[in-house]
N, C-alpha and C positions, 0 to 999 in steps of 0.2 A: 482637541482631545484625540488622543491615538488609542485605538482598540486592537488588542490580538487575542483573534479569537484563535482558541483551542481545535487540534484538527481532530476528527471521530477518526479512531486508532481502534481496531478491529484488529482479532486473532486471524490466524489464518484460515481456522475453521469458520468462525463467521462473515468471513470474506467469500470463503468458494460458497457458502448458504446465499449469500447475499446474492452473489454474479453469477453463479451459475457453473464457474470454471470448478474443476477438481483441483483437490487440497494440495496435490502433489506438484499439479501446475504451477499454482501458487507458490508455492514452497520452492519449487525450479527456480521461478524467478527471483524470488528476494534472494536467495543464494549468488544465482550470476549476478547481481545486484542492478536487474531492470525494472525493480517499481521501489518506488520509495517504502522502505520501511524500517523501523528498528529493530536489533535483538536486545532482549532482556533475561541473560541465563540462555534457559532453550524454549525460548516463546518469541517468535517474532508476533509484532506490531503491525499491521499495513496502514497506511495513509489511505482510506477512502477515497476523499473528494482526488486525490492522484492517481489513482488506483482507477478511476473511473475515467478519468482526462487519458492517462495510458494508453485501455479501451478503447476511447473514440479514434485516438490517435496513432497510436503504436510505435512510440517515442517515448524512451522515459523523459519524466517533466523535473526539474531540479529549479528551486530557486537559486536568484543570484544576489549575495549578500554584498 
């Protein structure tokens, strides 16, 4: 049996709450499009558990389909 879990998608405000970084950083980045996230309208999405992998690493992380 195959499971796909749901990834926790956080605002961008709840992201710099969460990590510490400023909104605007945040916001930096998903624009040059170095951490995984989506736009919806004008709210970007961030990827968490990526978001955090990022952080340790400082490479964005992409899966490969």
């Amino acid at each position: 049996m195959i499971t796909d879990t749901i990834p926790e998608m956080l605002t961008i405000k709840e992201t710099a709450e969460r990590s510490g970084l400023s909104y605007d950083s945040i916001r930096k980045r998903c624009l040059r499009g170095e951490i995984v996230c989506i736009r919806n309208g004008r709210k970007f999405f961030v990827n968490w558990e990526k978001f955090v992998e990022y952080l340790n690493t400082g490479i964005t992380v992409t899966d490969n389909i």
